[in-house]
N, C-alpha and C positions, 0 to 999 in steps of 0.2 A: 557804574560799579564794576562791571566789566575789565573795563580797560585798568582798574584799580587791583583787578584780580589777576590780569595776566602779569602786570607790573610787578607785583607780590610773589607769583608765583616764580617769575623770570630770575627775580633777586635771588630767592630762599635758594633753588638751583644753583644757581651761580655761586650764592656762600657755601653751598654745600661741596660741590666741585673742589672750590677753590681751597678750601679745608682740608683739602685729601681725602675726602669721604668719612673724616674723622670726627666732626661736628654733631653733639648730640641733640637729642629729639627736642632735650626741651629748649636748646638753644634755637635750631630752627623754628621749633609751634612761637617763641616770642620774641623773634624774629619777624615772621608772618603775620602773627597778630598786632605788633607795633606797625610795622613798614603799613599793613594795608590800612590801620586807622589815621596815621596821621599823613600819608598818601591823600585818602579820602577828603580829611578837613583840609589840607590846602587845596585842593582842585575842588571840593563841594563847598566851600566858603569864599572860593576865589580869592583869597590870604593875599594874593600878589598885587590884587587890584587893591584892597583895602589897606593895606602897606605904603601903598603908590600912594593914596590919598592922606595918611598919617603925616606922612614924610614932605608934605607936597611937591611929590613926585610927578614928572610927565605922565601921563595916562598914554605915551604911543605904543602901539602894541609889541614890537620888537622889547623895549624895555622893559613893560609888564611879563613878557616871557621869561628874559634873564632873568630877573627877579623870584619868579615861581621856579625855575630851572636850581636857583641859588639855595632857595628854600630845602627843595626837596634833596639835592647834596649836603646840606646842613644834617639836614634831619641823619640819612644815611651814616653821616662822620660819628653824629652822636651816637646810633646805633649799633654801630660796628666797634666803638671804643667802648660801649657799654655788654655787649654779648661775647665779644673776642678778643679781650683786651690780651697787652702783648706778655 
């Protein structure tokens, strides 16, 4: 949970920043509050191994990482086009 919190917290900074400091509160609290929930369910579900398996996918660890790495940029795309759109 931790490391789900730093990850969250590093984002929401970073959108914020990158904003111009102009991003409001409630865009960053659901921002924070999505990013760290579904942060959480793919690394506490291990989404990327259970994927692997769906697809029958190699299970070698390098791949399972891309995979999870994929994820979690997806997710990001989605939330960025859904809080900031253009």
């Amino acid at each position: 949970m931790v490391h789900c919190l730093v990850y969250t917290s590093t984002l929401v900074l970073i959108a914020w920043f990158g904003s111009g400091r102009t991003a409001e509160l409630t865009q960053l609290a659901f921002l924070f509050l999505s990013t760290l929930l579904t942060h959480w369910l793919i690394d506490g579900f291990n989404l990327a191994q259970h994927w692997g398996r769906i697809v029958n996918q190699t299970q070698n660890e390098s791949v399972r990482i891309v995979v999870d790495q994929t994820m979690h940029l997806f997710v990001l795309g989605v939330l960025a086009s859904l809080i900031f759109p253009a």
